[in-house]
N, C-alpha and C positions, 0 to 999 in steps of 0.2 A: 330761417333756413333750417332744414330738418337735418340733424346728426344721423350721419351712418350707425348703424347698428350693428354688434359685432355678431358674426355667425356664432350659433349655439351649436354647442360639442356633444353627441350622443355617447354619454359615457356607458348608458347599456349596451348601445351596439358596440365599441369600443370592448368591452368585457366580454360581449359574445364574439369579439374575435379570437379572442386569445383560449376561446374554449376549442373544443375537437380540433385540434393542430395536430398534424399527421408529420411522416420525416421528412415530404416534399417539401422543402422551403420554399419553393419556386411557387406553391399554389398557396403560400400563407395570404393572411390578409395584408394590406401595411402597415396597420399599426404596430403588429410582431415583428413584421420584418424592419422596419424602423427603429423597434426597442432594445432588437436584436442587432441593428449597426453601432448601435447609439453605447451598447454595452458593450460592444468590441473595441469601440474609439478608448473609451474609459479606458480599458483594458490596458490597448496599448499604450495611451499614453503615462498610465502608471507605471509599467512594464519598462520604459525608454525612462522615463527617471529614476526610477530605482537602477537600473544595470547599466545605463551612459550616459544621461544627462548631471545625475548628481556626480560622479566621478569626475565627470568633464567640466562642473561648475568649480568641486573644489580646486583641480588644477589651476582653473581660471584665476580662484580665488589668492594661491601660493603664488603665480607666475603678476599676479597686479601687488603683493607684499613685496617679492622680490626688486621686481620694478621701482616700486617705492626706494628702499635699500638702495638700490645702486645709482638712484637719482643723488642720496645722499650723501654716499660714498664720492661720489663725482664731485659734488658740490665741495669736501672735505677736501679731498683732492686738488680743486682746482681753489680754493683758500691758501693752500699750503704754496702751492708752485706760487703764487703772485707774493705769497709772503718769503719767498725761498731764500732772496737776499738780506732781507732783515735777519732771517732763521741761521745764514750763514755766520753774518757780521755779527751777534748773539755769541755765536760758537766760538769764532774766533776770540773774540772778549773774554769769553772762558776760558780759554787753553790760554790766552796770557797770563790772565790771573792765577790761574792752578801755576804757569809758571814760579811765576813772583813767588807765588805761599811756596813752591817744593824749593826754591832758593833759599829759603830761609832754613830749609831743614839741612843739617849737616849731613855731611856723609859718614863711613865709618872710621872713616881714619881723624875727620874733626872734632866726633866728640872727645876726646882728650880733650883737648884744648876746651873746647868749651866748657868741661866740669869745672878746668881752672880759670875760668874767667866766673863761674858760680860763684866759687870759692873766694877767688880776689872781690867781687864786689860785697860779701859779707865782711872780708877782713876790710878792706878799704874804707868801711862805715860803722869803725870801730868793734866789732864784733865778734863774739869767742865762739867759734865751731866747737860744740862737745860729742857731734854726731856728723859724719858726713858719710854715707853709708848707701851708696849707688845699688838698686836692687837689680830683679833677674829682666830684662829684655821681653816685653809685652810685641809680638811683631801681629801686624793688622793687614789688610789687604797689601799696599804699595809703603807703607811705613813701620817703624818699629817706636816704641813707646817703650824709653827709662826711667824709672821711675828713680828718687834720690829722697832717702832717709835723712832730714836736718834736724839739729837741736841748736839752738843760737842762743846766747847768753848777751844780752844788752837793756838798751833802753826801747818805749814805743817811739817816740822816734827816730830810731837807727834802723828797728824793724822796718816803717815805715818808709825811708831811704832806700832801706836794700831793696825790699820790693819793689817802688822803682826804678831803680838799674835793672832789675832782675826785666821787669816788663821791655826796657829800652834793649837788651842786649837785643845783636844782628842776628839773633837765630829764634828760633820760637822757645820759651820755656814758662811753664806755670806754679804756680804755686796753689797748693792743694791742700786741704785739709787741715787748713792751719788751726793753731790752738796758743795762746798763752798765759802762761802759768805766775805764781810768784812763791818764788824758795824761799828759803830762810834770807834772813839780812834783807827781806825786799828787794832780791834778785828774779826780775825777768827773766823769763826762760819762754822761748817759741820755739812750737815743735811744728813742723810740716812735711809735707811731701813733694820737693821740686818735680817737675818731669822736662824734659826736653826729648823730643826726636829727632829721628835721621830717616833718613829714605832709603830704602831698600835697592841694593845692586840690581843689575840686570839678572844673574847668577841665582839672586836670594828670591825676587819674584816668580822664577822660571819655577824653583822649589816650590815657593808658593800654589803655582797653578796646577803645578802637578798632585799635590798633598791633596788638594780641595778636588779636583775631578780623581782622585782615587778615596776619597772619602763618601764623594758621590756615589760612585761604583757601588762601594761598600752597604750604602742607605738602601739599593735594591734589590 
């Protein structure tokens, strides 16, 4: 079977069209007027992506990131709501516990009382106060923090004693910075820093919040 043969292209008659072209377009050859569509297509379609197809791609581009986003947001969302009751019962757990621990701190009128229960379990565990010296009121967001100057004259084990009562007593109190010594005669000497706190009145917070958003103020 014989293979068709492909028509041969006169490219000098081709080139003699494009010669003596007059401003009739209408009487060109076709191959001008062809080259001359063909260069208008280009045209415009460069023309339409440069001035609203690329503008319109990138929109595209932000409006399917977007999309993404708020699939995930959704997803975040709808995690939370199914876990909402655990998130609750969590919460709840917490506000017990902060109860508990804010129980433990005295108010303002119970620290007295609890310096002197400081005090009785050093004397109780044989022990010679040569310092008992409460300093100045460290106050924190919802609490205040006192700190207590001690010097204790004993044995390592009575220190050791007092420090646990000191841990057992019903309110919170630490012991800090301890150090001890030995004087003359092989006297023990422990020096520390108790601290105990109290919680903050309604009245003293209210201060609180107003100091801190007028210090705010102040920072701009």
């Amino acid at each position: 079977m014989k293979r068709p043969t492909l028509p041969k292209i006169d490219f000098r008659g081709v080139v003699d069209d494009f010669r003596g072209l007059t401003n009739d377009v209408g009487t060109w050859p076709l191959a001008p007027r062809a080259a001359v569509l063909v260069a208008l297509f280009a045209l415009i379609v460069v023309a339409g992506w440069w001035f609203v197809w690329q503008e319109q791609l990138d929109t595209l581009e932000q409006q399917r990131a977007e999309e993404v986003r708020l699939k995930q947001d959704f997803l975040n969302k709808k995690r939370q709501a199914v876990n909402l009751d655990l998130h609750l019962q969590q919460l709840n757990e917490i506000d017990r516990s902060f109860g508990a621990l804010l129980k433990q701190l005295p108010n303002k009128a119970e620290v007295a009382s609890l310096l002197v229960e400081i005090n009785q379990a050093g004397l109780g565990r044989g022990l010679q106060f040569e310092l008992f010296k409460p300093g100045a009121e460290q106050v924190k967001e919802f609490y205040a923090e006192l700190p207590i100057s001690v010097k204790l004259v004993g044995s390592y084990h009575d220190f050791g004693a007092f420090a646990g009562d000191i841990g057992r007593l019903s309110r919170i109190v630490t012991l800090n910075n301890v150090s001890i010594s030995v004087q003359k005669d092989n006297v023990l000497v422990l020096d520390a820093v108790t601290k105990t706190f109290r919680y903050l009145d309604e009245e003293e917070i209210a201060r609180q919040k107003k100091a801190a958003q007028a210090a705010k103020r102040g920072r701009r």
